[in-house]
PDB file of the backbone (N, CA, C, O) and the ligand in Angstrom, with CONECT records:
HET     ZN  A 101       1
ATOM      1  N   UNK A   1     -21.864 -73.580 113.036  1.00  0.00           N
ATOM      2  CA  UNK A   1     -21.902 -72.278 113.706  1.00  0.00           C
ATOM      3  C   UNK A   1     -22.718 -71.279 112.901  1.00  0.00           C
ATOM      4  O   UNK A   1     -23.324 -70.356 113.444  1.00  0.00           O
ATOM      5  N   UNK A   2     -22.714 -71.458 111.797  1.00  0.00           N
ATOM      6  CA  UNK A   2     -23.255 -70.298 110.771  1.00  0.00           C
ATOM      7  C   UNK A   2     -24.939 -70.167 110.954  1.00  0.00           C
ATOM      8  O   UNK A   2     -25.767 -69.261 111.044  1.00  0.00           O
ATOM      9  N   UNK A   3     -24.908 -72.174 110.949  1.00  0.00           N
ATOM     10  CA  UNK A   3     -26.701 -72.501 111.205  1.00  0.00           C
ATOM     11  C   UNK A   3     -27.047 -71.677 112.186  1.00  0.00           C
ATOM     12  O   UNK A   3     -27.820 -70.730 112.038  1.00  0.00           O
ATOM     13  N   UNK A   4     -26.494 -71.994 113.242  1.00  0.00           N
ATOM     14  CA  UNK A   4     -26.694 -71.113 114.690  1.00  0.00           C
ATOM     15  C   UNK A   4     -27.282 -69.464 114.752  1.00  0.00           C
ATOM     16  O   UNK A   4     -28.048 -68.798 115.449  1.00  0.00           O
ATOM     17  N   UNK A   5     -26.538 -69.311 113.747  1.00  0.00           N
ATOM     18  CA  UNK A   5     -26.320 -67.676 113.740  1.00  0.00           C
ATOM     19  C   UNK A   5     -27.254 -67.291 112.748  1.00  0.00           C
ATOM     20  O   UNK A   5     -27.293 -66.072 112.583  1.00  0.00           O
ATOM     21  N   UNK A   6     -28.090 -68.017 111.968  1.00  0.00           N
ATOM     22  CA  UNK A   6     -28.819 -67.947 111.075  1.00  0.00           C
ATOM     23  C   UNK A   6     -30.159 -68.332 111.842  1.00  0.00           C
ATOM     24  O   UNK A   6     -30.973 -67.421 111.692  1.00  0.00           O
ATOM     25  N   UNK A   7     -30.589 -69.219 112.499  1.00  0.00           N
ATOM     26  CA  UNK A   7     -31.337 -69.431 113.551  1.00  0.00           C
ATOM     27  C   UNK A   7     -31.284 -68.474 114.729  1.00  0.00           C
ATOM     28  O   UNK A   7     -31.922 -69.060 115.604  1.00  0.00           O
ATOM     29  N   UNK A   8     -30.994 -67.670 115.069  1.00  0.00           N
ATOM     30  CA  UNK A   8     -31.100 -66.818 116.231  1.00  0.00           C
ATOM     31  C   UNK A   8     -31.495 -65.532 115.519  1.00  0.00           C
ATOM     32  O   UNK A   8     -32.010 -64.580 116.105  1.00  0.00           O
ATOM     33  N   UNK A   9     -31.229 -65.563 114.261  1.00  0.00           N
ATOM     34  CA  UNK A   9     -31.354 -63.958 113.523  1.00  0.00           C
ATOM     35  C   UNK A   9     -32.969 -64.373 113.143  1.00  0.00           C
ATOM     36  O   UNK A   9     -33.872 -63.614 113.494  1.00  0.00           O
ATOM     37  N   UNK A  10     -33.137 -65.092 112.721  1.00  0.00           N
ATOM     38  CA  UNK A  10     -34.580 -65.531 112.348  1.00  0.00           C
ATOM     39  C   UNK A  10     -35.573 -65.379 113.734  1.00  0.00           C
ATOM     40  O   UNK A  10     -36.549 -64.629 113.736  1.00  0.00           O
ATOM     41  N   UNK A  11     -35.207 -66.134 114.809  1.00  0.00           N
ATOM     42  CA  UNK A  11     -35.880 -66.160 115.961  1.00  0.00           C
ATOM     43  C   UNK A  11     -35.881 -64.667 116.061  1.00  0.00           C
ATOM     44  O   UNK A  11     -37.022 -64.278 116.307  1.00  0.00           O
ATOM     45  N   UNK A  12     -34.967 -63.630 115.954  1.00  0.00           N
ATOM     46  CA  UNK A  12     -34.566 -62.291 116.633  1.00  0.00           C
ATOM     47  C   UNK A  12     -35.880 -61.817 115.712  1.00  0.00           C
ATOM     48  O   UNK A  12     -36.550 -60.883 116.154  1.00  0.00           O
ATOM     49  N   UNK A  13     -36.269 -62.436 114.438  1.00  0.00           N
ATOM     50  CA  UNK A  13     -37.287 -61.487 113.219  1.00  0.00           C
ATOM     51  C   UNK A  13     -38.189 -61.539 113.796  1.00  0.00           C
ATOM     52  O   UNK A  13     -38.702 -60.542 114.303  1.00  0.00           O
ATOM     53  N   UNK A  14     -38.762 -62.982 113.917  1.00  0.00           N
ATOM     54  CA  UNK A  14     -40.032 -63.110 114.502  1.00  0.00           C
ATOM     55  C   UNK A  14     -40.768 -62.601 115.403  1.00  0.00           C
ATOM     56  O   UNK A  14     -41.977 -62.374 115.365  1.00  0.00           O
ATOM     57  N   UNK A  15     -39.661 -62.334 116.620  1.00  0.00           N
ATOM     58  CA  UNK A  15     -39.942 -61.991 117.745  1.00  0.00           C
ATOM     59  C   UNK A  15     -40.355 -60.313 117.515  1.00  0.00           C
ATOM     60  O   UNK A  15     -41.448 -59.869 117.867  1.00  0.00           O
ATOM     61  N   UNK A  16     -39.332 -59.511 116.893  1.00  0.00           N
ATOM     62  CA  UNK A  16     -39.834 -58.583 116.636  1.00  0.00           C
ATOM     63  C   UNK A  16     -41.060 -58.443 115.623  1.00  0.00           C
ATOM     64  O   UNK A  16     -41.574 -57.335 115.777  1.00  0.00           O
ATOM     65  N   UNK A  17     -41.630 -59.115 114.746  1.00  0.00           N
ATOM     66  CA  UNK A  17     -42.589 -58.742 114.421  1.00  0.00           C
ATOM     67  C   UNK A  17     -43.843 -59.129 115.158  1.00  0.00           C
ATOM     68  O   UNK A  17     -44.839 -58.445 114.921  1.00  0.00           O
ATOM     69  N   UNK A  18     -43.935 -60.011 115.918  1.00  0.00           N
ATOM     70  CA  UNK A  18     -44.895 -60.247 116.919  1.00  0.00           C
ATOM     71  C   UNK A  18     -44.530 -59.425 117.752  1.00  0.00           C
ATOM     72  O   UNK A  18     -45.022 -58.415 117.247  1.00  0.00           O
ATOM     73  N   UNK A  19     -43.952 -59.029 118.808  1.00  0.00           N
ATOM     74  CA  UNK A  19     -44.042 -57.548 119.444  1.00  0.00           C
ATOM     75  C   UNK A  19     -44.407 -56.318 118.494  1.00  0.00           C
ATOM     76  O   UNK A  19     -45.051 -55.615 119.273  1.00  0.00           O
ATOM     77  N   UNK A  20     -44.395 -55.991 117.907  1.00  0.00           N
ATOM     78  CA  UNK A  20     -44.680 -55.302 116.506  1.00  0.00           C
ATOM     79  C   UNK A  20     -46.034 -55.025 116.771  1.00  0.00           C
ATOM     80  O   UNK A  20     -46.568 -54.056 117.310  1.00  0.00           O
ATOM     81  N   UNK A  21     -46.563 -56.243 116.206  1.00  0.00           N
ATOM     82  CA  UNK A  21     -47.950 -56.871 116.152  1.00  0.00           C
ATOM     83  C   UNK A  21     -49.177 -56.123 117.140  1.00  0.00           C
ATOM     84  O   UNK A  21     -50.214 -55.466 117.054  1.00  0.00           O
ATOM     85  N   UNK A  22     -48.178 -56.779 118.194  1.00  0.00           N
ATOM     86  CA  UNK A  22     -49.039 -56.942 119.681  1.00  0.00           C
ATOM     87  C   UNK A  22     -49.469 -55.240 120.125  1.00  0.00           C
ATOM     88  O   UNK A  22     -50.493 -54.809 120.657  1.00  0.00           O
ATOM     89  N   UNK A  23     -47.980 -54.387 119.566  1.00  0.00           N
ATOM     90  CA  UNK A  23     -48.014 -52.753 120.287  1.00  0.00           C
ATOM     91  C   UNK A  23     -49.254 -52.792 119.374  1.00  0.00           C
ATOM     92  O   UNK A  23     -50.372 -52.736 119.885  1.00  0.00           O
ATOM     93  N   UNK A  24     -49.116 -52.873 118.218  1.00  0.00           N
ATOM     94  CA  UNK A  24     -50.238 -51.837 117.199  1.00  0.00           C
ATOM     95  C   UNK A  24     -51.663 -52.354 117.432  1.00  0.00           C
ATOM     96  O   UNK A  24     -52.573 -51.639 117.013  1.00  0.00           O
ATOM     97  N   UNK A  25     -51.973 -53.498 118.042  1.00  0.00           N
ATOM     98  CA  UNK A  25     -53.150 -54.113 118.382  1.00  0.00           C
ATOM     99  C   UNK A  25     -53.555 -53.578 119.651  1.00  0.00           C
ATOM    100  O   UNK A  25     -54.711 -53.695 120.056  1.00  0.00           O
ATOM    101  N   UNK A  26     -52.390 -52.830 120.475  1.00  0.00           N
ATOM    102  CA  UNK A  26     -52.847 -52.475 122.297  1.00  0.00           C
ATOM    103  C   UNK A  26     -52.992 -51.056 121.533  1.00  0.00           C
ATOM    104  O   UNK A  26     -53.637 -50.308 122.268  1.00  0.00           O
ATOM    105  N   UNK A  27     -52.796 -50.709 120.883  1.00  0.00           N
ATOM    106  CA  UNK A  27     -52.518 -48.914 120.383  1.00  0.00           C
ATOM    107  C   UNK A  27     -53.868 -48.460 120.483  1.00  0.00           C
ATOM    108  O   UNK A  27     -54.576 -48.962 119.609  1.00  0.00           O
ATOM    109  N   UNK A  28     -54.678 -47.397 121.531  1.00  0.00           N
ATOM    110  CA  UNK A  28     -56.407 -46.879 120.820  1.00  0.00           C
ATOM    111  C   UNK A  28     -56.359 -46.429 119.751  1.00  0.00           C
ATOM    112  O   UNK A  28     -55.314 -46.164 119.158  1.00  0.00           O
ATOM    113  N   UNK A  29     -57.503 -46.266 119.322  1.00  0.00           N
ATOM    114  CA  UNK A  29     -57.731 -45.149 117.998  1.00  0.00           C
ATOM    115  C   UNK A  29     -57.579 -44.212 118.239  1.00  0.00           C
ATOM    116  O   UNK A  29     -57.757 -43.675 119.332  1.00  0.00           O
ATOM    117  N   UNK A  30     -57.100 -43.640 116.990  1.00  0.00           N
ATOM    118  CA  UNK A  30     -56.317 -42.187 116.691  1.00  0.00           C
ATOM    119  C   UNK A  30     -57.134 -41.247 116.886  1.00  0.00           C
ATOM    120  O   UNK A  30     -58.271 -41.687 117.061  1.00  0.00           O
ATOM    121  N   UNK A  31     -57.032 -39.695 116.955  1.00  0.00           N
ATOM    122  CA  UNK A  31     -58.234 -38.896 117.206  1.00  0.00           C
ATOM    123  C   UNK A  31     -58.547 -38.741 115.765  1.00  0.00           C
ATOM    124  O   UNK A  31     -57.660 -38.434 114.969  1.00  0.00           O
ATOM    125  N   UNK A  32     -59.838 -38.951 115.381  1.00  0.00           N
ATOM    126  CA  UNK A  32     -60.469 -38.477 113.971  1.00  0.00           C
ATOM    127  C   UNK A  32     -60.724 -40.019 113.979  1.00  0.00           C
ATOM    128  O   UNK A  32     -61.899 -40.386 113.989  1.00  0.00           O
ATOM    129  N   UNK A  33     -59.995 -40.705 113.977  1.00  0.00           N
ATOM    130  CA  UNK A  33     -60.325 -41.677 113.437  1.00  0.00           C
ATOM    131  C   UNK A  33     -62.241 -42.048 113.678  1.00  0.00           C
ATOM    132  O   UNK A  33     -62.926 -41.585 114.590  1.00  0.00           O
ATOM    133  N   UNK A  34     -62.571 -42.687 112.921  1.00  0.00           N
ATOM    134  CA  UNK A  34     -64.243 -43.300 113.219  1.00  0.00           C
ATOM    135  C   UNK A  34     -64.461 -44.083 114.153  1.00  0.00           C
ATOM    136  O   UNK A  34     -63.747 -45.083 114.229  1.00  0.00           O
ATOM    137  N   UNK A  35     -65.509 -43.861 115.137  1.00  0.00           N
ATOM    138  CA  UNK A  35     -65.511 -44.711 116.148  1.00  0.00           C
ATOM    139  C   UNK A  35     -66.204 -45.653 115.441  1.00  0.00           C
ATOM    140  O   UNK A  35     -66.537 -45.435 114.276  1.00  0.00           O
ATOM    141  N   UNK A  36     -66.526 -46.938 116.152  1.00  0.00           N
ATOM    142  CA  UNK A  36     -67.372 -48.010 116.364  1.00  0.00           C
ATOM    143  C   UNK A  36     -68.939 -47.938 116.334  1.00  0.00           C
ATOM    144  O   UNK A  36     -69.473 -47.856 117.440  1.00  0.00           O
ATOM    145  N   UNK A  37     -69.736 -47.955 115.255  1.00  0.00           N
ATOM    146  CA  UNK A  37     -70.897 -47.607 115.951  1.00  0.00           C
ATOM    147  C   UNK A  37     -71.814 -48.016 116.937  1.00  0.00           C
ATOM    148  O   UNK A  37     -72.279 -49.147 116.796  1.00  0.00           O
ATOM    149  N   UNK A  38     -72.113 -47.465 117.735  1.00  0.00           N
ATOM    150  CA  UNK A  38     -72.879 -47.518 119.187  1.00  0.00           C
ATOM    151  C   UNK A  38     -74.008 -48.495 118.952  1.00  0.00           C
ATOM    152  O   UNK A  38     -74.831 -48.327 118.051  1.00  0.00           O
ATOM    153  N   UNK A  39     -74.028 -49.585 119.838  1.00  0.00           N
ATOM    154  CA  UNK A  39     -75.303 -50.346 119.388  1.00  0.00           C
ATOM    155  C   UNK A  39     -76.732 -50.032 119.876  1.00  0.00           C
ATOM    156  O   UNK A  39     -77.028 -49.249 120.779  1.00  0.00           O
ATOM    157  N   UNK A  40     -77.337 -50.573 119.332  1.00  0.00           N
ATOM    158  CA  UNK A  40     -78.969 -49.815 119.554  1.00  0.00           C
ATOM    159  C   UNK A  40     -79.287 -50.372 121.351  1.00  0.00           C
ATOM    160  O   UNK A  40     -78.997 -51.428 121.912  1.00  0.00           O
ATOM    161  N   UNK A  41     -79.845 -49.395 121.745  1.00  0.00           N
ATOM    162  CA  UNK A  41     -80.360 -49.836 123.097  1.00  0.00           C
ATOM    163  C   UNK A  41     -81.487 -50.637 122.685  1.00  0.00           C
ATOM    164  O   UNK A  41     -82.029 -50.726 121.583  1.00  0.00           O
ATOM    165  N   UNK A  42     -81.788 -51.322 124.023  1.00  0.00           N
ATOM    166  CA  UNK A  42     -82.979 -52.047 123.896  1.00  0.00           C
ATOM    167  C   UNK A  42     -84.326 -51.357 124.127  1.00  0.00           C
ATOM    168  O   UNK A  42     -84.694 -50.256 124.535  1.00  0.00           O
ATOM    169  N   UNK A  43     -84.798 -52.285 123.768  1.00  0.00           N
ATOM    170  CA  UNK A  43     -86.175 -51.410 123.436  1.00  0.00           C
ATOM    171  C   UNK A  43     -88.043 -52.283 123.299  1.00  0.00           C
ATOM    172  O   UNK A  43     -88.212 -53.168 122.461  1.00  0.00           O
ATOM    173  N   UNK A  44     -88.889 -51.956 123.975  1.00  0.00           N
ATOM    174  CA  UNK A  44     -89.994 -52.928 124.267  1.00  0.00           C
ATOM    175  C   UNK A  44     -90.319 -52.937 123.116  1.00  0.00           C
ATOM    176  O   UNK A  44     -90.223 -51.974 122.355  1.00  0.00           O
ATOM    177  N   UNK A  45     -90.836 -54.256 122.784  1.00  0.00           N
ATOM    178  CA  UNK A  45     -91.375 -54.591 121.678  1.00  0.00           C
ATOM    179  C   UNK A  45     -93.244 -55.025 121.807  1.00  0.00           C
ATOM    180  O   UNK A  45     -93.715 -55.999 122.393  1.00  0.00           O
ATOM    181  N   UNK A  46     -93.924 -54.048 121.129  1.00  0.00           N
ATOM    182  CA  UNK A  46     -95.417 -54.247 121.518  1.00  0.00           C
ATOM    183  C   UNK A  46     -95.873 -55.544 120.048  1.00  0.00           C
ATOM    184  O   UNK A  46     -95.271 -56.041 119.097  1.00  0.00           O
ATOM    185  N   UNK A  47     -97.140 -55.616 120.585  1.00  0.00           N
ATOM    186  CA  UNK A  47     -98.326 -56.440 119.640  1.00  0.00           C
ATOM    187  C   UNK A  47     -99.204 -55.883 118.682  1.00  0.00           C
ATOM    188  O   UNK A  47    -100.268 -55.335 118.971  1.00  0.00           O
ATOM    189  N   UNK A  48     -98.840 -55.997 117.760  1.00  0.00           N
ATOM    190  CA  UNK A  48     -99.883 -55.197 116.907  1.00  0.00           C
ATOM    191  C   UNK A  48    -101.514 -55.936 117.253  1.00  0.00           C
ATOM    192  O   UNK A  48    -101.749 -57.124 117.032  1.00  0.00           O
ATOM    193  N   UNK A  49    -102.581 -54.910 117.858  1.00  0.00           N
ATOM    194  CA  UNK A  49    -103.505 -55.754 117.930  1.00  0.00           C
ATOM    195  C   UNK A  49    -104.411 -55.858 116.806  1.00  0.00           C
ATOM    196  O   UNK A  49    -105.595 -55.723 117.115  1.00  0.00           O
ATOM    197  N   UNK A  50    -104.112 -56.105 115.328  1.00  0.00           N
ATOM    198  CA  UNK A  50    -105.242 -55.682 114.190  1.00  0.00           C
ATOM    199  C   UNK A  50    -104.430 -57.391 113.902  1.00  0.00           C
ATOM    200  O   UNK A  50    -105.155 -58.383 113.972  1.00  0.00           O
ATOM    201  N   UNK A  51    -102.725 -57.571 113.551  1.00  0.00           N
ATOM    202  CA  UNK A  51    -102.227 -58.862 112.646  1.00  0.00           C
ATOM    203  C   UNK A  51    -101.645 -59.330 113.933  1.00  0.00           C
ATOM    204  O   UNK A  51    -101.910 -60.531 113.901  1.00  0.00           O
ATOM    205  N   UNK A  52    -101.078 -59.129 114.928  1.00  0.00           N
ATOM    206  CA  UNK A  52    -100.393 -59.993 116.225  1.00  0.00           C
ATOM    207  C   UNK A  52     -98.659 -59.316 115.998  1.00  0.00           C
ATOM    208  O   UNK A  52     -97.756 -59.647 116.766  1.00  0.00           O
ATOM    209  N   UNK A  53     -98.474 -58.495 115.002  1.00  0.00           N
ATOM    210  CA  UNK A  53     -96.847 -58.572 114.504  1.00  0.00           C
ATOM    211  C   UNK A  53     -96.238 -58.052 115.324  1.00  0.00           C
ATOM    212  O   UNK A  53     -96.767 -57.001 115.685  1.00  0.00           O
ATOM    213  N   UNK A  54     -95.281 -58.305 115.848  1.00  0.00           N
ATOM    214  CA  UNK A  54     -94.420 -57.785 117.173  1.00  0.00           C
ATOM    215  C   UNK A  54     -93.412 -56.476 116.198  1.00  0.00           C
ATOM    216  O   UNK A  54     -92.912 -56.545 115.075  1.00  0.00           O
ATOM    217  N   UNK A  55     -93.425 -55.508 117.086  1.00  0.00           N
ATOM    218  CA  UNK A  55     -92.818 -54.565 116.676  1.00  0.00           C
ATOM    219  C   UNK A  55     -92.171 -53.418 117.632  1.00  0.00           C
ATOM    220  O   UNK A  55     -92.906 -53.060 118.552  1.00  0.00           O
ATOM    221  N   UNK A  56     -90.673 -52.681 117.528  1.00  0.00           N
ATOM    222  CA  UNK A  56     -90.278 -52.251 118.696  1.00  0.00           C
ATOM    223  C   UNK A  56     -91.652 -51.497 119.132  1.00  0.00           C
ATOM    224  O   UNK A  56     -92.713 -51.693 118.538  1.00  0.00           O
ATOM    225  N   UNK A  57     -91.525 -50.684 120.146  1.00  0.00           N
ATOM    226  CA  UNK A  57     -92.568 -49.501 120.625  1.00  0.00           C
ATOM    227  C   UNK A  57     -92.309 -48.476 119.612  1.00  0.00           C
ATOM    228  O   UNK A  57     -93.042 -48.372 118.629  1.00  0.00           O
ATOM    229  N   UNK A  58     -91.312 -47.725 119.804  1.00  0.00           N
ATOM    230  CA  UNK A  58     -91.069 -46.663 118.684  1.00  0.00           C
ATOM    231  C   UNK A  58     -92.010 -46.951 116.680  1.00  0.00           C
ATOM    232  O   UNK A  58     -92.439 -46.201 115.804  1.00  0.00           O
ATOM    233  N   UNK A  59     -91.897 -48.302 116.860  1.00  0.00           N
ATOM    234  CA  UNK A  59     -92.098 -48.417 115.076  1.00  0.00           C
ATOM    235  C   UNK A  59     -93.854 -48.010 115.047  1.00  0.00           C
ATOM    236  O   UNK A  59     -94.519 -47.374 114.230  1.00  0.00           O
ATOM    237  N   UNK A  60     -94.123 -48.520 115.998  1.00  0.00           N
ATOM    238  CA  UNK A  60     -95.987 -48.789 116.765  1.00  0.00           C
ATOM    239  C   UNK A  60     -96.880 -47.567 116.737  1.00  0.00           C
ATOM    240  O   UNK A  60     -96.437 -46.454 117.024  1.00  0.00           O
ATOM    241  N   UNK A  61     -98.130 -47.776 116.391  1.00  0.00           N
ATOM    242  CA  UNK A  61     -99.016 -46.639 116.190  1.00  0.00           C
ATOM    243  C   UNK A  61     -99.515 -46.994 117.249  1.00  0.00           C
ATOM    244  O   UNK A  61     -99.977 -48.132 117.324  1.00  0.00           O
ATOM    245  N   UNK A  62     -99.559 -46.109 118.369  1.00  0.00           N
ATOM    246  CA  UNK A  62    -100.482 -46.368 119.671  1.00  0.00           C
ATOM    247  C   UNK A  62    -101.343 -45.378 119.763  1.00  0.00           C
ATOM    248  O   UNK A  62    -101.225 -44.153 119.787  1.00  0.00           O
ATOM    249  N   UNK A  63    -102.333 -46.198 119.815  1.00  0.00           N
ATOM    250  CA  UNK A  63    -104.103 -45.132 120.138  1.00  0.00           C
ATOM    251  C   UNK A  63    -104.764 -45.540 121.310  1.00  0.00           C
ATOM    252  O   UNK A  63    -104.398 -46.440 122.066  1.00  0.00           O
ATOM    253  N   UNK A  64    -105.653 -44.904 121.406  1.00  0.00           N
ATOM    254  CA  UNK A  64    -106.607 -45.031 122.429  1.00  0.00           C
ATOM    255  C   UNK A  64    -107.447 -46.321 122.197  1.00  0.00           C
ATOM    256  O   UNK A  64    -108.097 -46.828 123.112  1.00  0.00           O
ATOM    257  N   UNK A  65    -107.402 -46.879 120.821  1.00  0.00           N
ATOM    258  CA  UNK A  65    -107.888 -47.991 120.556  1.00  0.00           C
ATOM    259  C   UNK A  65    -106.806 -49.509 120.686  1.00  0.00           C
ATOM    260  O   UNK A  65    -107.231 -50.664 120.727  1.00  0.00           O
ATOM    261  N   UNK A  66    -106.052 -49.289 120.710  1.00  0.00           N
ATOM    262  CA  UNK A  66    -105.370 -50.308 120.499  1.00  0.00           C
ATOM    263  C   UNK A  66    -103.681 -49.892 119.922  1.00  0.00           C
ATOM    264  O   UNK A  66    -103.447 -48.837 119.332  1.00  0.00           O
ATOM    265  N   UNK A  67    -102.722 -50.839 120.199  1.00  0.00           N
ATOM    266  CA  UNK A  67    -101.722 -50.459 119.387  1.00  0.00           C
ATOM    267  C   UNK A  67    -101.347 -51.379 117.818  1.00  0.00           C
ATOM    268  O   UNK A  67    -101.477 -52.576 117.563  1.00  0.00           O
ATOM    269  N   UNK A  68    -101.014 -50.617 117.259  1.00  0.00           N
ATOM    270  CA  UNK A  68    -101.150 -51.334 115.713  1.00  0.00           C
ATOM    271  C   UNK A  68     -99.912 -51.089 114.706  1.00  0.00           C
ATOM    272  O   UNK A  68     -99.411 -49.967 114.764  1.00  0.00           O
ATOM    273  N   UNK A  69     -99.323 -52.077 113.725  1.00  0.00           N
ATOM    274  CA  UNK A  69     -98.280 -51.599 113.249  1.00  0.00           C
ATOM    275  C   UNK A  69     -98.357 -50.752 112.106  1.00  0.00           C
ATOM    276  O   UNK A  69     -97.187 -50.696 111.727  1.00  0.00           O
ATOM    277  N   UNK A  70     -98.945 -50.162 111.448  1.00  0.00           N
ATOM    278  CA  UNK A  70     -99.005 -49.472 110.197  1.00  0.00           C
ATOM    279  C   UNK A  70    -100.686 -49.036 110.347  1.00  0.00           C
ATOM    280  O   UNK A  70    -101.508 -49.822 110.817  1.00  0.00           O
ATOM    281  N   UNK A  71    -101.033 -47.672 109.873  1.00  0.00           N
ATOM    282  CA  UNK A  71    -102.260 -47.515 109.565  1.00  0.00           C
ATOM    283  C   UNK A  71    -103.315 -48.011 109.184  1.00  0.00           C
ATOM    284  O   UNK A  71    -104.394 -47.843 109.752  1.00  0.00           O
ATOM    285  N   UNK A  72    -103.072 -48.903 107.841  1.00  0.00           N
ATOM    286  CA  UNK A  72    -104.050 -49.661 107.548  1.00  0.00           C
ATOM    287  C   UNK A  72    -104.697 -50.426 108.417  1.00  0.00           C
ATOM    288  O   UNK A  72    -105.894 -50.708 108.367  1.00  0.00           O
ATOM    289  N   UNK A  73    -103.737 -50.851 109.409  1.00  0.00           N
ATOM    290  CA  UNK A  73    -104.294 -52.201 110.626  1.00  0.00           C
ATOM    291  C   UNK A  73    -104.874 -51.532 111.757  1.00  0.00           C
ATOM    292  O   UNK A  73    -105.381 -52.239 112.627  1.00  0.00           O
ATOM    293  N   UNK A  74    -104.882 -50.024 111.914  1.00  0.00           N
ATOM    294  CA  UNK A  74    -104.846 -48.857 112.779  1.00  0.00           C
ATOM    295  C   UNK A  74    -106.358 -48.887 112.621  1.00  0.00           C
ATOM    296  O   UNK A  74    -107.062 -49.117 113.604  1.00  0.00           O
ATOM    297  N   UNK A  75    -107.234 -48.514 110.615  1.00  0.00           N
ATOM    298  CA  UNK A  75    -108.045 -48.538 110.465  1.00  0.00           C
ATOM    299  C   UNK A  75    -109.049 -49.731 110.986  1.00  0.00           C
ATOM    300  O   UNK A  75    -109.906 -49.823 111.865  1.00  0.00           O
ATOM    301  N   UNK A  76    -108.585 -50.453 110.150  1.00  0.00           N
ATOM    302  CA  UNK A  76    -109.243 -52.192 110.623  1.00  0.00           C
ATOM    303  C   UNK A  76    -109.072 -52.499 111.957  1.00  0.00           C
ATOM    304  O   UNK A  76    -109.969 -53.288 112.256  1.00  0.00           O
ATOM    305  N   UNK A  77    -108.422 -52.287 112.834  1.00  0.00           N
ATOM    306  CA  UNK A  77    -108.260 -52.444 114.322  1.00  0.00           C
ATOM    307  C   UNK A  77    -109.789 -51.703 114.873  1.00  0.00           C
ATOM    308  O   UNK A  77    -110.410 -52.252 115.784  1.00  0.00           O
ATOM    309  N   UNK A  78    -110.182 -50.742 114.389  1.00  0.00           N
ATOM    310  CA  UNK A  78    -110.656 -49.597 114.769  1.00  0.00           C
ATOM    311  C   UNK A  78    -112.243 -50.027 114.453  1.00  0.00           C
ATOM    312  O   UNK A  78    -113.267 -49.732 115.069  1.00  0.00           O
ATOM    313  N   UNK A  79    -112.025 -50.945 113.099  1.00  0.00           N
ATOM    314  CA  UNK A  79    -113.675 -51.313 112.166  1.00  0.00           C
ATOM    315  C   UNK A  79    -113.910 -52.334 113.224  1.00  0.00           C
ATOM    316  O   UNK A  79    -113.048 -52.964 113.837  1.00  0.00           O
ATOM    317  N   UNK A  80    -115.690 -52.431 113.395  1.00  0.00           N
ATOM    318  CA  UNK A  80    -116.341 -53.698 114.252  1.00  0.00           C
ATOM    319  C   UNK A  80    -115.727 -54.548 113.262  1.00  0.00           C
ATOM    320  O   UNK A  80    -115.720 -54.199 112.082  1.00  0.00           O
ATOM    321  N   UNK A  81    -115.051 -55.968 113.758  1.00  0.00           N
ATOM    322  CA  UNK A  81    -114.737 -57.016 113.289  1.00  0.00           C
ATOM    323  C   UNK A  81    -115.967 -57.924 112.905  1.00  0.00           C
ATOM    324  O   UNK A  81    -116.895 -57.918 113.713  1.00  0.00           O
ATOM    325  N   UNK A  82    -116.102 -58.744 111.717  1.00  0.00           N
ATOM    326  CA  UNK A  82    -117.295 -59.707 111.997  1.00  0.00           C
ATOM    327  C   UNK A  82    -117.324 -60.751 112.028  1.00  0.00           C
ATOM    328  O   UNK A  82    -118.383 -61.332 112.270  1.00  0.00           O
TER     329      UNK A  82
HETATM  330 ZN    ZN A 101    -100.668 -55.128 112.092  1.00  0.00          ZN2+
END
């Protein structure tokens, strides 16, 4: 009988700490607390035309000549090739 009663008090623990568990896992975040940070939208990715290097649009030097990833390739994009 004692086993019994020692086994049901145990089952009774468990149970409450998995309900426990479960509230504080359904619970939102608190106010203040830090959100999640927001993931980056997507975003076109052009061709550098001086090396071929794919790069978002935003990172991209776009000219009237061509689009290019960094200046230097901006220049040389720009020089007659030979
Ligand atoms: Zn480049």
């Amino acid at each position: 009988m004692k086993l019994l009663v020692v086994l049901v008090a145990v089952a009774l623990l468990l149970w409450l700490l998995r309900s426990g568990q479960e509230r504080r896992q359904a619970r939102p975040p608190a106010k203040g607390a830090p959100r999640p940070p927001r993931t980056a939208q997507p975003e076109d990715m052009v061709r550098c035309d001086a090396c071929g290097l794919h790069l978002p649009r935003s990172d991209a030097l776009a000219t009237p000549h061509g689009i290019f990833c960094c200046a230097e390739h901006q220049r040389a994009g720009r020089a007659p090739r030979p």
